[in-house]
C-alpha angles and dihedrals in degrees: 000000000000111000114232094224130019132171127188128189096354117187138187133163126181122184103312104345130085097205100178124034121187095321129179130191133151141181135208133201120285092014140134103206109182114210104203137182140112125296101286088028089126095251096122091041095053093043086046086063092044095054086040102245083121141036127223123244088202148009140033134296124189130188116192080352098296129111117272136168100175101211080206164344088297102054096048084063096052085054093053096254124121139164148225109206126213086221107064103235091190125140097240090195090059127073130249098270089036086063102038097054099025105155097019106063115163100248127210122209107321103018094292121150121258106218106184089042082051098054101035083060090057101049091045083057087042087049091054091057097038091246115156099202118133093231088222080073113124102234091225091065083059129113109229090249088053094048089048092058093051087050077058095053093045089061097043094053095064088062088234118196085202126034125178118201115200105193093332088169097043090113103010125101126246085263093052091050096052083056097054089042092062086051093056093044085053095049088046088051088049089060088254111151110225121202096198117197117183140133095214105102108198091058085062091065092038104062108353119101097193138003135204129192139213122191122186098358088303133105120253115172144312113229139176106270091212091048107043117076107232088238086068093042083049101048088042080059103049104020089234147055128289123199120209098183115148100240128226104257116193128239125282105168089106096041109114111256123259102185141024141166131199125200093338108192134169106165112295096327090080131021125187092318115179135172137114141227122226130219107269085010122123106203111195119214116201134166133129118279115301086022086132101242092117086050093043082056092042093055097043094053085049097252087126138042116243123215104214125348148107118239117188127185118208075351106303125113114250118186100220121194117158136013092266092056084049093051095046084053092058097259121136125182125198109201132223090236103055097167097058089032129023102032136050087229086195098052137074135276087249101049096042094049088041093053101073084067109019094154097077091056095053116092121210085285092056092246127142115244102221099198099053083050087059102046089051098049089049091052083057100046104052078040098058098029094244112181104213129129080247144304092294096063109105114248107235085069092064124087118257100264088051096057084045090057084047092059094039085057088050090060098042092054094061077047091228107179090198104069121179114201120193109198096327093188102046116137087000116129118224105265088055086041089053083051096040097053090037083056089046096057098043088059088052084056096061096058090270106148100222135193125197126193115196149174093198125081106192082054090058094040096057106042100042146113100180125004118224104199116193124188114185105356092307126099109248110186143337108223116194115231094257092059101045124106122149091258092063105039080052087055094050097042085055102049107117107149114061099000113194120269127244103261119180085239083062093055098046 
């Protein structure tokens, strides 16, 4: 059987960094082939070269066993390959149809758009992924689950023979996720090739047929996924052994309490929601999407307006606004979106971890005293274990967990003890989450009140004390650590008809 793609001895170097040495992959008909490997391993860089976003310094790619070297996107498209990128490259100000079919618009007599040509396409293409989505929808009303299944539809609607998808899963639910799994298993049966990235290790097992890894911008192995434990494809990743034990967390329940919420409400997103966070606690918030946990953060750091409600911080009222009020209080929020909205991408470590408290760097003149920001980036750093050429290296360079470490310092530094996280490992491969919840923990353990919002279960699971769990916008239930299993916080995040009462036990 001829591979669609193959590549032999691929090499790329940017300034500094040689970011792929001697590297091989390649992909037949009708395959899922996982390329696995921690966040700076080299996967995005060499399916950047694939899909033609990149060209190679070095080795051989073949496409239907002939010679290519794709000058762009496009080409790649005209050779069957498209991408999903892990970074969303949507139009915000367009609507659904307008961006999936952006440049190839069905046209009526000169040259005019057919709109409703336009749109029917789309929803055919919607159809085809279950999504329920009018295609007249603007992008920027979108959540970031919704936009990245319209990234996937993007991608389908091109027919590729081959289609690389770089984190696909990242923001969907396990829902969303089946359905784009029957899609898959109806592309492979189609004799489509599937280059699957992703750092979520049971859908390895799940869909992929073989895997291979990178690790440090160099090739390991390729292995069977079906025959091959995932504690051999880990340690193949990281070179080392990663333990996933669920570790013993001590008792809050005493611990004074450093927020709490009564009868938050904005609209339908979010409906009399209490509870309250304790000082060393870690209080896990899971639901399905739109369940309304990302609103209930934004309204509390002051991102959103609320409604009705009362919001008190080490149990005083404070009458939070905007982000800065929030911030002033001692709370910090670390988006989901870190890239739009918790980091500068273009600037470097030390300014992105200085902004959040600017003031203490700027002399009577106003202006920044550059010595003290770098003593202070380098104390984060070493302190975080932030893996960067120096402060001075731009952040978008740097791997995912290591821009999440970058935000984490920024918080740190204003010294907020109320700290949100939004899906603090998305995107994130094993070795950086094992760092990140160990530096989660740690900060519990400081007295820092924490809340984590997550899609993933066995993540909440894992980190927290209590589990708030919401379903359309209302708090259903809050499940102490010694009664949660994943049965009965689904119960709870589905529940639409008679959904519980907040009771003050709930809240406690």
């Amino acid at each position: 059987m001829t591979n669609l793609v193959e590549m032999k001895g691929i090499e790329k170097r940017f300034p500094g960094v040689h970011a792929l040495k001697d590297v091989q992959f390649d992909l037949r008909p009708g395959e899922v082939h996982a390329l696995m490997g921690e966040n700076g391993a080299g996967k995005s860089t060499l399916m950047k070269i694939m899909s033609g976003i990149y060209a190679r310094d070095g080795g051989e790619m073949l496409v239907d066993g002939k010679p290519a070297a794709p000058d762009g996107p496009r080409a790649a498209q005209d050779l069957g390959i498209g991408i999903i990128h892990q970074e969303l490259s949507l139009m915000n100000d367009l609507t659904a149809a307008q961006n999936v079919l952006i440049g190839r618009e069905p046209r009526r007599r000169f040259g005019r758009l057919d709109e409703a040509a336009l749109n029917a396409q789309t929803a055919e293409i919607f159809a085809s992924l279950n999504l329920k989505m009018d295609p007249r929808t603007q992008v920027s009303t979108q959540t970031i689950a919704r936009q990245q299944l319209i990234e996937i539809a993007k991608a389908l609607s091109y027919s590729p023979r081959v289609l690389i998808m770089d984190e696909p899963t990242a923001a969907l639910n396990d829902t969303e996720i089946n359905e784009l799994f029957k899609v898959i298993d109806k592309l492979k049966n189609d004799g489509v090739g599937i280059v699957y990235i992703s750092h979520r290790m049971d859908e390895i097992k799940r869909i992929a047929d073989r895997v291979t890894i990178l690790r440090d911008g160099a090739y390991i192995d390729t292995v069977q996924a079906a025959d091959t434990p995932l504690s051999t494809i880990i340690q193949l990743m990281v070179g080392r052994e990663v333990t996933q034990d669920t570790p013993d967390i001590p008792d809050t329940s005493q611990s004074p309490v450093a927020l709490e919420v009564r009868n938050l409400s904005r609209g339908s997103e979010v409906r009399d929601v209490s509870f309250n966070v304790r000082k060393g606690e870690i209080l896990g918030f899971a639901g399905l999407m739109g369940a309304g946990r990302t609103e209930v953060a934004r309204i509390i750091f002051g991102a959103d307006p609320r409604d009705s409600g009362e919001i008190l911080v080490h149990e005083q009222p404070v009458n939070i606004r905007t982000p800065h009020t929030a911030v002033q209080a001692g709370i910090g929020y670390l988006s989901e979106d870190r890239k739009h909205f918790g980091l500068a991408v273009d600037m470097t470590v030390r300014a992105n971890i200085a902004m959040a408290d600017l003031g203490r760097f700027a002399g009577r003149s106003g202006v920044l005293n550059e010595t003290a920001m770098e003593r202070v980036a380098l104390e984060y750093i070493d302190r975080l274990g932030i893996r960067t050429p120096s402060d001075m290296q731009e952040v978008r360079f740097l791997s995912g967990g290591n821009q999440q470490k970058v935000v984490i310092a920024k918080w740190l530094l204003r010294d907020c003890d109320i700290l949100i996280f939004d899906e603090p490992t998305r995107g994130i491969d094993i070795g950086a989450k094992s760092e990140i919840y160990a530096l989660l923990e740690d900060l519990a353990a400081q007295g820092r009140a924490i809340i984590v919002i997550s899609s993933e279960l066995p993540e909440i699971l894992r980190l927290s004390h209590r589990i708030a769990v919401m379903c359309e916008g209302r708090l259903t239930g809050i499940v102490p650590r010694e009664e949660a299993t994943q049965e009965n916080i689904m119960k709870l995040a589905t529940q639409t008809d008679g959904l519980a009462e907040q009771t003050e036990e709930t809240t406690q």
